[in-house]
GUTI-507720 format. One line per 8 residues: number of its first residue (from 1); their letters; for each residue x, y, z of N, C-alpha, C. Coordinates in Angstrom, 2 decimals. Example, Ala and Ser with C-alpha at 12.3 -4.5 7.8 and 13.67 -1.06 7.14 Angstrom:
BEGIN
1> AS> 13.19/-5.69/7.80/12.30/-4.50/7.80/13.20/-3.30/7.80; 12.85/-2.25/7.08/13.67/-1.06/7.14/12.90/0.03/7.87
% end
This chain:
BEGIN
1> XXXXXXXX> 22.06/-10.23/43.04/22.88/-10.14/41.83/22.19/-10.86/40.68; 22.29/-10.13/39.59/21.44/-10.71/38.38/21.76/-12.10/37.94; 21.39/-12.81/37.68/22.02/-14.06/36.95/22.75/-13.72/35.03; 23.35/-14.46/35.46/24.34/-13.87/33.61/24.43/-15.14/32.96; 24.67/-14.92/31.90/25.44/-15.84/30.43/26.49/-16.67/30.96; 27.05/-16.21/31.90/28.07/-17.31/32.56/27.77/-18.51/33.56; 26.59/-17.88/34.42/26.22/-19.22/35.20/25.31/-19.49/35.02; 24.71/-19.58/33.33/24.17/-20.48/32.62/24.55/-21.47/31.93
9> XXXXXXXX> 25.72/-20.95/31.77/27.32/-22.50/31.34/27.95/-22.92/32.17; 27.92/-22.48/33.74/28.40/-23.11/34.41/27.49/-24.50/35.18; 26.30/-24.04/35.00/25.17/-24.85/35.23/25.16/-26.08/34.79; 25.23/-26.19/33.58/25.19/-26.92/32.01/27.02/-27.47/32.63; 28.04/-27.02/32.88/28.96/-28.04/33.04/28.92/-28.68/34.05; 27.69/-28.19/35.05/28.05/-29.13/36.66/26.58/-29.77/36.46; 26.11/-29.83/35.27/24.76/-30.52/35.24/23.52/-30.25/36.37; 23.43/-29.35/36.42/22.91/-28.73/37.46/21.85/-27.87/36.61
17> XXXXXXXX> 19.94/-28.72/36.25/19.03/-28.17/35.86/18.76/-27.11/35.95; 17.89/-26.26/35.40/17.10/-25.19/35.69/16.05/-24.56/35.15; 14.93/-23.73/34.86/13.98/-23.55/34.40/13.85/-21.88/34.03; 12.98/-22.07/32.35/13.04/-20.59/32.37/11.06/-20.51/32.12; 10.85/-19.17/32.62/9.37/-19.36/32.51/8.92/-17.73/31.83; 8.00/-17.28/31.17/7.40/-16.44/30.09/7.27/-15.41/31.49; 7.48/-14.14/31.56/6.44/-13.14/32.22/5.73/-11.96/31.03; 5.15/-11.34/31.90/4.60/-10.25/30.62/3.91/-9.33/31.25
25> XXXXXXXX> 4.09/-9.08/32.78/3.40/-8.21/33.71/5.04/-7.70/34.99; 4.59/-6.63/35.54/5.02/-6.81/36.35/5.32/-7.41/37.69; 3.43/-7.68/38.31/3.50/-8.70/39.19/3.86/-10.26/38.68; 3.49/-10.70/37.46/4.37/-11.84/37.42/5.60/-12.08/37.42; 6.21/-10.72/37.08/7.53/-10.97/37.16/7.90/-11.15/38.51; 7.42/-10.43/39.56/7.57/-9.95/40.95/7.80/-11.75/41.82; 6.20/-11.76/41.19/6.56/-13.60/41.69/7.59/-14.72/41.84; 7.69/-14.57/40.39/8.98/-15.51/39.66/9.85/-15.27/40.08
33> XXXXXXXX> 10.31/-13.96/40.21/11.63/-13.60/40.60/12.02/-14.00/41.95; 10.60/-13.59/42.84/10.83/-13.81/44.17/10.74/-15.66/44.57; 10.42/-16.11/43.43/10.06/-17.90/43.75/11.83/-18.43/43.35; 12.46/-17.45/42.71/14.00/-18.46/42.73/13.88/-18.51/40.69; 13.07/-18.09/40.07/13.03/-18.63/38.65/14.50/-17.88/38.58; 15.18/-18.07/37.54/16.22/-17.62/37.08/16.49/-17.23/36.23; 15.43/-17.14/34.79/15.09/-16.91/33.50/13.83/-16.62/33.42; 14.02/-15.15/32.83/12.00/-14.82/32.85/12.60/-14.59/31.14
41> XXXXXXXX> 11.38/-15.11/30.36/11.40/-14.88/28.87/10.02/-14.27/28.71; 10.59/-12.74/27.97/9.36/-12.05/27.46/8.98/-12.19/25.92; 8.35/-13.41/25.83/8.10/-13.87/24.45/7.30/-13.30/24.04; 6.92/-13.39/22.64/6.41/-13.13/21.86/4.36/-13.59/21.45; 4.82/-14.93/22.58/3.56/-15.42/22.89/3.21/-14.36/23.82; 3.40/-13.38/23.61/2.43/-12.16/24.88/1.13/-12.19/23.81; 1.57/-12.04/22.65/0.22/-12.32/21.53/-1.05/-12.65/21.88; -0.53/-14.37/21.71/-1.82/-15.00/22.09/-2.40/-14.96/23.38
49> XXXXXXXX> -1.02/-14.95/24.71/-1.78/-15.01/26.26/-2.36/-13.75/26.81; -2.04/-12.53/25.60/-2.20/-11.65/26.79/-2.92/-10.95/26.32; -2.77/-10.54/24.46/-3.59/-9.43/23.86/-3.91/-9.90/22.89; -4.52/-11.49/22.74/-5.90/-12.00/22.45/-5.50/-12.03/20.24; -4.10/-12.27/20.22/-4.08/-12.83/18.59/-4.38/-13.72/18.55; -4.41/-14.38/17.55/-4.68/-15.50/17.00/-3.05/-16.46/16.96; -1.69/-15.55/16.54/-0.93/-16.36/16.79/0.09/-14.79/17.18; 1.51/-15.53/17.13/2.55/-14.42/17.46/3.24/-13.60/16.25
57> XXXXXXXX> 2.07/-13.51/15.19/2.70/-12.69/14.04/2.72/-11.28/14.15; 1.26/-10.80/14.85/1.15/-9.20/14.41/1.59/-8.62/15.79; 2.34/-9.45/16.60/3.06/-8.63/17.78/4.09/-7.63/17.19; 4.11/-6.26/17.39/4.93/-5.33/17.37/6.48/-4.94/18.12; 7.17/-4.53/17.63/8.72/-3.82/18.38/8.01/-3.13/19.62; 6.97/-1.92/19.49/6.15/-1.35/20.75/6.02/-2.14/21.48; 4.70/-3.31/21.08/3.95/-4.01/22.18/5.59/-4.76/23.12; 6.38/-5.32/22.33/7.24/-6.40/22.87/8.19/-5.27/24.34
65> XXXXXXXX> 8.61/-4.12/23.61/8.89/-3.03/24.63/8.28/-3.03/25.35; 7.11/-2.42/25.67/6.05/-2.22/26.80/6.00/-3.40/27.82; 5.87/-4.51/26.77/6.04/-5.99/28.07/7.06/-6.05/28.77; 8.18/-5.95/28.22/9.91/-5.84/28.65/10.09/-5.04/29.90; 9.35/-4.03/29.56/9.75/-3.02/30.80/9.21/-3.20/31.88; 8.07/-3.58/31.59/6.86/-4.29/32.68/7.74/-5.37/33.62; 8.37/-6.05/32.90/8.45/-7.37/33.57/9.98/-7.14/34.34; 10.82/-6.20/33.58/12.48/-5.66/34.00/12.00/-4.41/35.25
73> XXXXXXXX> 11.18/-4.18/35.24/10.86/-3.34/36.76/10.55/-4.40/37.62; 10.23/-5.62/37.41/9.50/-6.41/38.74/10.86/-7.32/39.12; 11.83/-7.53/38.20/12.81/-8.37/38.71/13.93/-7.67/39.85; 14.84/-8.74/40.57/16.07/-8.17/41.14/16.93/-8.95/41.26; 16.74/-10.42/40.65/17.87/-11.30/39.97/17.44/-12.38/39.21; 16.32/-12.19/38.74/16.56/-12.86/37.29/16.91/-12.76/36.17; 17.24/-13.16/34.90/17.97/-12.50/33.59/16.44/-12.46/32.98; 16.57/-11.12/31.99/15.56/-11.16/31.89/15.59/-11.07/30.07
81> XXXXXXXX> 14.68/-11.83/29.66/15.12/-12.04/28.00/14.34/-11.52/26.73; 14.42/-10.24/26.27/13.29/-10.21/25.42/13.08/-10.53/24.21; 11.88/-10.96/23.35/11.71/-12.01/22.31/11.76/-11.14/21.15; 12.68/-11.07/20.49/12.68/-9.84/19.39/11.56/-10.52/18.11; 10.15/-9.84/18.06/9.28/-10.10/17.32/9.67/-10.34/15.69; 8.81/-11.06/14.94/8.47/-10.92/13.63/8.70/-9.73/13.01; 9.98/-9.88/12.13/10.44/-8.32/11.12/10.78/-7.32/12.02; 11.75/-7.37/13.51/12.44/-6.86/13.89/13.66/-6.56/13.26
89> XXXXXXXX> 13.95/-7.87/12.98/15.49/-8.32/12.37/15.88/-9.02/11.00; 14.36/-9.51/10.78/14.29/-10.72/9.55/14.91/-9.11/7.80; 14.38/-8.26/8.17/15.12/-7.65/6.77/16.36/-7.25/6.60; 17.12/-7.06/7.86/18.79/-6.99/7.39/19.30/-6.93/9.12; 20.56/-7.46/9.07/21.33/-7.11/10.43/21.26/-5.66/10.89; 21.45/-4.52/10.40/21.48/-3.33/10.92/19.98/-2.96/11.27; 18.35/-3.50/10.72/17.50/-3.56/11.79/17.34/-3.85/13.09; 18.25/-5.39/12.37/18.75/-6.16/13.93/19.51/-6.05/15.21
97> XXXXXXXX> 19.81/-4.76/14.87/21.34/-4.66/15.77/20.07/-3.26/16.09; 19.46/-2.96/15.37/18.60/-1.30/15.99/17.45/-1.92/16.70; 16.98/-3.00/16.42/15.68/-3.17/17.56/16.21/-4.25/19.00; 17.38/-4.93/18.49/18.07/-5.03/19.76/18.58/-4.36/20.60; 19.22/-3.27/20.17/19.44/-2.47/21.08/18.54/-1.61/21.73; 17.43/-1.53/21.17/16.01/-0.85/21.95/15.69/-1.66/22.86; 15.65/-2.99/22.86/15.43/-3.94/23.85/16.04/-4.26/24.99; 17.49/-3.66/24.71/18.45/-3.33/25.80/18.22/-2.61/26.65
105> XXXXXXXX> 18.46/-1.17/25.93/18.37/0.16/25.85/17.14/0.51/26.54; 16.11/0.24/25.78/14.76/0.93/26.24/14.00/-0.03/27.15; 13.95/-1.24/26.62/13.21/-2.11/27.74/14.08/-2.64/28.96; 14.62/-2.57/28.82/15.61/-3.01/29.91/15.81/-4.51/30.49; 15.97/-5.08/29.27/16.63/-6.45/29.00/17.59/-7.06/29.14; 17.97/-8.15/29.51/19.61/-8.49/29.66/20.21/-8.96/28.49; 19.32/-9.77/28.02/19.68/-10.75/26.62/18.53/-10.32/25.72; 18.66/-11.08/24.65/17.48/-11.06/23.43/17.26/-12.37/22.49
113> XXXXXXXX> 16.24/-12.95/22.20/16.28/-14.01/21.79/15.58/-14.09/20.08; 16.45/-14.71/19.14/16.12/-14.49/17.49/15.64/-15.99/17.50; 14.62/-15.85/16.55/14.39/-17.43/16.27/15.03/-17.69/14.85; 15.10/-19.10/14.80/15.68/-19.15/13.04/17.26/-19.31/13.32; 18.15/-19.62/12.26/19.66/-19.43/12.47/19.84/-18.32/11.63; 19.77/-16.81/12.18/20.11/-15.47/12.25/21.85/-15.64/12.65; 22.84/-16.20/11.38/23.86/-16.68/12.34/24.44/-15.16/11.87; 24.59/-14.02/11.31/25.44/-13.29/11.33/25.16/-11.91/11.78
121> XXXXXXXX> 23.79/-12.36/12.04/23.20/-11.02/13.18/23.68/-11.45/14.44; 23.50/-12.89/15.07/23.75/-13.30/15.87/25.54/-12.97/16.40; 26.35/-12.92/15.63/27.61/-12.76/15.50/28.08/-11.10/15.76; 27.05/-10.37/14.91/27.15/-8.76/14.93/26.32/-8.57/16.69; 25.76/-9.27/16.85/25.34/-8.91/18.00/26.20/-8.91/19.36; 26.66/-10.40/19.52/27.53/-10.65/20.39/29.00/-10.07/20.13; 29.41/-9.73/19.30/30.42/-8.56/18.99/30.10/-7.43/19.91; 28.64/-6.53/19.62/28.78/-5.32/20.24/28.34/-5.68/21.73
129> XXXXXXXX> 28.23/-6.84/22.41/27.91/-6.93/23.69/26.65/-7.37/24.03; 26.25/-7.43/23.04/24.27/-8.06/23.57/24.26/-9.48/23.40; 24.04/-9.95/24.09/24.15/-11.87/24.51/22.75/-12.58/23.51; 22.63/-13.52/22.91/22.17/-13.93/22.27/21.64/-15.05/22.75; 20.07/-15.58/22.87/19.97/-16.94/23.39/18.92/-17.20/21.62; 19.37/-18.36/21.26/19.18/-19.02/20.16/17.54/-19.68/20.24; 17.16/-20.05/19.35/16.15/-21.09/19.22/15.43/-21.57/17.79; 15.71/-23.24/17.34/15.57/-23.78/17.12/14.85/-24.73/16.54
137> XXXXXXXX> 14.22/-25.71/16.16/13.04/-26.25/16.00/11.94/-25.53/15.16; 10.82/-25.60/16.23/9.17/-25.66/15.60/9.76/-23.58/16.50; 9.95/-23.10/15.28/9.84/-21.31/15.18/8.36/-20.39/15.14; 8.03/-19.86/15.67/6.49/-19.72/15.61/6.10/-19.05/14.50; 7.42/-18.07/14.36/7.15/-16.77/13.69/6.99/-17.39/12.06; 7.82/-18.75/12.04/7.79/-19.29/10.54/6.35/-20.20/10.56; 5.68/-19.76/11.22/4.31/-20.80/11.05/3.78/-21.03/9.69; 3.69/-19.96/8.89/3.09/-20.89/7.39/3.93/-21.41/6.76
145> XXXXXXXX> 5.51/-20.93/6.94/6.49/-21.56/6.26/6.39/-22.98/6.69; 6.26/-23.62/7.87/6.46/-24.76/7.94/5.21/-25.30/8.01; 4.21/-24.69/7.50/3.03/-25.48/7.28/1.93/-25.81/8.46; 2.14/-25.15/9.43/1.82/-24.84/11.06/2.19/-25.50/11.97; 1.46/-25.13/13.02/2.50/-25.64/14.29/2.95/-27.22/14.68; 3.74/-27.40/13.59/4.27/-28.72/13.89/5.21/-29.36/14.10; 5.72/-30.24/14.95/6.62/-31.05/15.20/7.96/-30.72/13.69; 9.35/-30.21/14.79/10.24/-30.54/13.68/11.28/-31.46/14.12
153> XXXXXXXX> 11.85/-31.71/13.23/12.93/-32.37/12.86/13.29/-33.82/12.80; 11.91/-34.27/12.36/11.63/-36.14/12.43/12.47/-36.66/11.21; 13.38/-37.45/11.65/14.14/-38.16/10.72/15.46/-37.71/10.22; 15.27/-37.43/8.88/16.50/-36.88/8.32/16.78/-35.31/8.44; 15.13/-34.80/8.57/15.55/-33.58/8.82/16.44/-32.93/10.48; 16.57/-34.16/11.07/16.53/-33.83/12.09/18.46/-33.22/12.23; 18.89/-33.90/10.95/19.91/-33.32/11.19/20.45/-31.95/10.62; 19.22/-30.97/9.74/19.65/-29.49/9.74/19.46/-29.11/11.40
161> XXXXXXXX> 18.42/-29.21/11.68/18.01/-28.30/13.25/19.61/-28.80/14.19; 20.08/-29.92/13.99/21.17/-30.01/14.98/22.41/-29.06/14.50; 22.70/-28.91/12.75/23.71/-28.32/12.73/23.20/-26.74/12.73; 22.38/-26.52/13.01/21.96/-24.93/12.53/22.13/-24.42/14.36; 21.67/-25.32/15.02/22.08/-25.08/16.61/24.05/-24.91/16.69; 24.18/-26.12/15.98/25.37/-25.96/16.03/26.31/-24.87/15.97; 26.25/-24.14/14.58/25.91/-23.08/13.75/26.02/-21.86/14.85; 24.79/-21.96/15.39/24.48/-20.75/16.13/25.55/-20.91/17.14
169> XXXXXXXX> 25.86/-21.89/17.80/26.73/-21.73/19.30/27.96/-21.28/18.34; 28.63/-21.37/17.49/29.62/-20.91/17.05/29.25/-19.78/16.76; 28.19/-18.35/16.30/28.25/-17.58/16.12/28.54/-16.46/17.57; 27.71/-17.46/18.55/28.14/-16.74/19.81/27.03/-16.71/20.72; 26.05/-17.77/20.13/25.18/-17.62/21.03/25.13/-17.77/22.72; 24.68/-17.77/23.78/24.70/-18.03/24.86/23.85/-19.52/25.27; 22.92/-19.67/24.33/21.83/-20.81/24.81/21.01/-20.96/23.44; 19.95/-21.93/24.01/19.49/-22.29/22.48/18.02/-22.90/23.05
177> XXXXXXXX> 17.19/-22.28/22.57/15.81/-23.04/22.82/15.06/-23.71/21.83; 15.06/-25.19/22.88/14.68/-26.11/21.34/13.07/-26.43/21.34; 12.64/-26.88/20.43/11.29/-26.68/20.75/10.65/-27.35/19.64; 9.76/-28.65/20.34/8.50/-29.19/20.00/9.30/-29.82/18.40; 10.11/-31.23/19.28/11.10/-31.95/18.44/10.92/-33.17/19.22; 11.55/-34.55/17.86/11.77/-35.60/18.93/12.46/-35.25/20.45; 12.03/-36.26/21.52/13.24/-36.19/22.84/14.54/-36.84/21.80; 14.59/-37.61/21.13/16.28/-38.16/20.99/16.78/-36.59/20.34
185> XXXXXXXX> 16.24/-36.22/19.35/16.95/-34.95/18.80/16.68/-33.51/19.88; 16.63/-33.39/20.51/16.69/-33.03/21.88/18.04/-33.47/22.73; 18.03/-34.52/23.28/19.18/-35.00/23.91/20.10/-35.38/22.62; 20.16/-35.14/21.67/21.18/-35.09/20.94/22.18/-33.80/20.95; 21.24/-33.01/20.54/21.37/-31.49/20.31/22.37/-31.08/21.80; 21.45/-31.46/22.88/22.19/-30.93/23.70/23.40/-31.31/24.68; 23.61/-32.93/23.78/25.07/-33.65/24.07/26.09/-32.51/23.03; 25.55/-32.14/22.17/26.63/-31.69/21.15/26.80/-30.41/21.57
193> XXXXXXXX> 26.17/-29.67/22.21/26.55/-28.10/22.59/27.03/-27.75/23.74; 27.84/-27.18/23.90/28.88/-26.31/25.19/27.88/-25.69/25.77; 26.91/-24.59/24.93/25.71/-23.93/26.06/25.04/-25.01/26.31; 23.42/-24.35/27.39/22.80/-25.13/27.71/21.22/-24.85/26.61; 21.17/-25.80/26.84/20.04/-25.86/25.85/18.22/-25.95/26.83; 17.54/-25.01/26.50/16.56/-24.90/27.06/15.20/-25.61/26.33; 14.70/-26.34/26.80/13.15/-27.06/25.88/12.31/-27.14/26.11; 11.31/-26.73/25.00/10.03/-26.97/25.34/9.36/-27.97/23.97
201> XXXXXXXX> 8.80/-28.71/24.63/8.35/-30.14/24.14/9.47/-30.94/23.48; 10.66/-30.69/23.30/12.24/-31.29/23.13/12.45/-32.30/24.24; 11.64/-32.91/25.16/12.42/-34.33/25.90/12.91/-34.03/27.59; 12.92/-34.61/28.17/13.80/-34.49/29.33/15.60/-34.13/29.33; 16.10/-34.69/27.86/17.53/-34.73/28.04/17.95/-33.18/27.90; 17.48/-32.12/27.74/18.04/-30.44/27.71/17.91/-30.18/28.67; 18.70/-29.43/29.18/19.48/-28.96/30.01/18.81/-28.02/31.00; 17.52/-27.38/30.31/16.61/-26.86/31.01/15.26/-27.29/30.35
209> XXXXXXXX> 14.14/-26.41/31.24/12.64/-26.21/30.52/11.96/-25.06/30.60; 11.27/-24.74/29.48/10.62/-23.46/29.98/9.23/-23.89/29.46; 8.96/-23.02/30.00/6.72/-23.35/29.61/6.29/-21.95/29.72; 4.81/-21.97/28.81/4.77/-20.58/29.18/3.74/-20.56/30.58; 3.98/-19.24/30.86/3.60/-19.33/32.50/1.53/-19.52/32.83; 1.23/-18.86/31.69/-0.27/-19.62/31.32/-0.65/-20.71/31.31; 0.15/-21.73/30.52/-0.21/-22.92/30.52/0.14/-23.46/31.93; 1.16/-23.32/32.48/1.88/-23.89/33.75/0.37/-23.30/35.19
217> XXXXXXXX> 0.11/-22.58/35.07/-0.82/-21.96/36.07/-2.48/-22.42/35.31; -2.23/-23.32/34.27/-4.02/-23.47/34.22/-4.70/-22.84/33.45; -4.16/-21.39/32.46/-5.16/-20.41/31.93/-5.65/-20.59/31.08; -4.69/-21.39/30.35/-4.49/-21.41/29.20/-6.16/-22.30/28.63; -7.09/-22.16/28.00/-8.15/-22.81/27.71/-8.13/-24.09/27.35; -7.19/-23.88/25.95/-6.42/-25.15/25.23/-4.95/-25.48/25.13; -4.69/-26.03/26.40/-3.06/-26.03/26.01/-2.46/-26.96/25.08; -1.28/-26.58/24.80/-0.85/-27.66/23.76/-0.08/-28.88/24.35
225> XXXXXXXX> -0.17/-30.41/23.77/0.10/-31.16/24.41/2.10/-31.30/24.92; 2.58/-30.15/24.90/4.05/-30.08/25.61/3.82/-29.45/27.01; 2.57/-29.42/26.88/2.70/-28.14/28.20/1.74/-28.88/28.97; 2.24/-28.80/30.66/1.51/-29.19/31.87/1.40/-28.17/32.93; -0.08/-28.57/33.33/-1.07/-27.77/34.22/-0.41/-28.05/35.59; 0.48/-27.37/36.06/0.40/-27.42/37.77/-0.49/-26.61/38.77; -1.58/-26.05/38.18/-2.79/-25.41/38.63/-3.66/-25.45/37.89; -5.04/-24.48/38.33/-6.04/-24.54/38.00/-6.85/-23.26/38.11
233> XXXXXXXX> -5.60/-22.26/37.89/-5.87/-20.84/38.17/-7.11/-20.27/37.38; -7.83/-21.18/36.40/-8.84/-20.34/35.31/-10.18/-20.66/36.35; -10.09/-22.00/36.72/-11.29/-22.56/38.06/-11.11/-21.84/38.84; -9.99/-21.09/39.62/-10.16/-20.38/41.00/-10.50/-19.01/40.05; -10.41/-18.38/39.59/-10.71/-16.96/39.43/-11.90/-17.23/39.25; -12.45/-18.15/38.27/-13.92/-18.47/37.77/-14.73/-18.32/38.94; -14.45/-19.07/40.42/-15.26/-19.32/41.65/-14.96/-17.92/42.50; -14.12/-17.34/42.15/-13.99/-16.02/43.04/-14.15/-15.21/42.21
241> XXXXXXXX> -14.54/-14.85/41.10/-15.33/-13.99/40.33/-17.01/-14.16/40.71; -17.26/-15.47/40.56/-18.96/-15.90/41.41/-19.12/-15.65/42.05; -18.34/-16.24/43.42/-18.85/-16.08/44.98/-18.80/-14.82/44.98; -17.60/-12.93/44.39/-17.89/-11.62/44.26/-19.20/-12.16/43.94; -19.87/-11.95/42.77/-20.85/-11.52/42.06/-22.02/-11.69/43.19; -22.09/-13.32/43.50/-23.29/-13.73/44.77/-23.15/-12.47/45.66; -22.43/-12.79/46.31/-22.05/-11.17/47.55/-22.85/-9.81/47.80; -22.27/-9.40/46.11/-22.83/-8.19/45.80/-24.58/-7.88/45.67
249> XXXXXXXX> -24.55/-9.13/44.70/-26.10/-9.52/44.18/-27.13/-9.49/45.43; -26.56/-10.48/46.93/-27.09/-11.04/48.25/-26.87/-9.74/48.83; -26.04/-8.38/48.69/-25.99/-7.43/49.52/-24.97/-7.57/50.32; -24.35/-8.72/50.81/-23.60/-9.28/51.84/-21.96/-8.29/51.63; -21.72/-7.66/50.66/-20.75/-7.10/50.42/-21.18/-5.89/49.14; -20.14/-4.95/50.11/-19.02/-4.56/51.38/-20.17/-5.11/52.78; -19.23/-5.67/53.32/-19.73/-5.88/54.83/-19.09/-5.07/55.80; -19.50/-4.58/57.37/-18.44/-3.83/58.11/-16.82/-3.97/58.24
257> XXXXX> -16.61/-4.79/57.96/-15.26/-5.20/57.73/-14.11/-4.78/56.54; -14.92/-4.26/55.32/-14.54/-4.20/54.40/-15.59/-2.29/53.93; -15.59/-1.43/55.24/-16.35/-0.66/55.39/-15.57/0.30/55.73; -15.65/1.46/55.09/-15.03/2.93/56.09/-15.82/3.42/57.11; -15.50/4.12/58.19/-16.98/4.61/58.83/-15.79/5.96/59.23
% end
């Protein structure tokens, strides 16, 4: 059974952690799903991890589809979330409500996630039935607006990002991903909200974490300092891309074993 919008608040009232992690393939999804993840997010960072931008601006409504579907064929109970790109939604709600529902519709998504406080798309959305997970903070898609990828909400500013979360859970959001903020405005944020609040580089006190699944597996070349390596997946492919190459080079492969006759 899929996981839903509901026992993601039920989680969050019995304090009971959990983790959401990026897919953008089908076998990764296959993995995750089958490892217990409970949240696969098809972000927007497919950009940079997968088809080699520079950042997550010139990702397309297409490309973000194509990933969606990829990753909603490999699941069979995780929720699966897709990242509605740059100028999906940013020129009026009725874009917003048409490339969300493609994301529904065509990719086969459970939820959809707006960055920014989109509070009355957010509102038109959860009206017609499409669940909304929020997010917060350091927005990627606003990268020159905020002058690049940097730390928000130090000090005084820290109290728009809390009411604009705020904001959003009253429009109807389901969740809220905070991101690459003090930990106190972090565990602030997510004392003050009924959903659960998901973070990345936001602190231990939210309610969940997500990372993207590159950095978490090692690929990532340069990760950024919110994100930790629990592998070293770029070293193992590196040595089993070699030891192939030796093989082939030495003759030693195909060997009878790996032989039709």
């Amino acid at each position: 059974m899929t996981v839903s919008i509901h026992d993601l608040r039920a989680w969050k009232s019995e304090g009971r952690r959990f983790v959401m992690l990026t897919a953008y393939d089908f076998p990764t999804a296959q993995i995750l799903d089958r490892a217990g993840v409970p949240v696969l997010l098809v972000g927007d960072s497919v950009g940079r991890n997968v088809l080699g931008y520079a950042n997550e601006l010139p990702v397309t409504m297409e490309e973000m589809l194509h990933h969606v579907r990829a990753v909603a064929r490999g699941v069979e109970g995780a929720m699966v979330v897709g990242d509605m790109p740059l100028m999906s939604f940013q020129a009026s709600v009725e874009d917003g409500v048409r490339n969300a529902g493609r994301m529904i519709k065509e990719g086969g998504a459970h939820a959809v996630k707006l960055e920014g406080p989109q509070l009355e798309l957010v509102h038109r959305l959860v009206d017609i039935g499409i669940p909304v997970m929020a997010h917060v903070g350091l927005t990627p898609q606003s990268v020159y607006g905020l002058g690049g990828m940097k730390v928000q909400g130090r000090g005084e500013a820290g109290t728009k990002v809390l009411e604009q979360a705020v904001q959003l859970e009253k429009a109807g959001a389901f969740a809220a991903v905070l991101e690459a903020m003090p930990a106190e405005l972090g565990a602030e944020i997510s004392q003050a909200l009924q959903i659960p609040t998901i973070g990345i580089g936001a602190g231990a006190g939210c309610d969940a974490q997500v990372l993207i699944i590159h950095d978490l597996l090692g690929i990532t070349e340069r990760p950024p300092k919110l994100a930790k390596a629990y592998a070293d997946v770029r070293a193992t492919m590196t040595g089993a891309v070699e030891a192939f190459m030796k093989d082939v080079e030495s003759g030693t492969f195909p060997d009878p074993d790996h032989t039709y006759t």
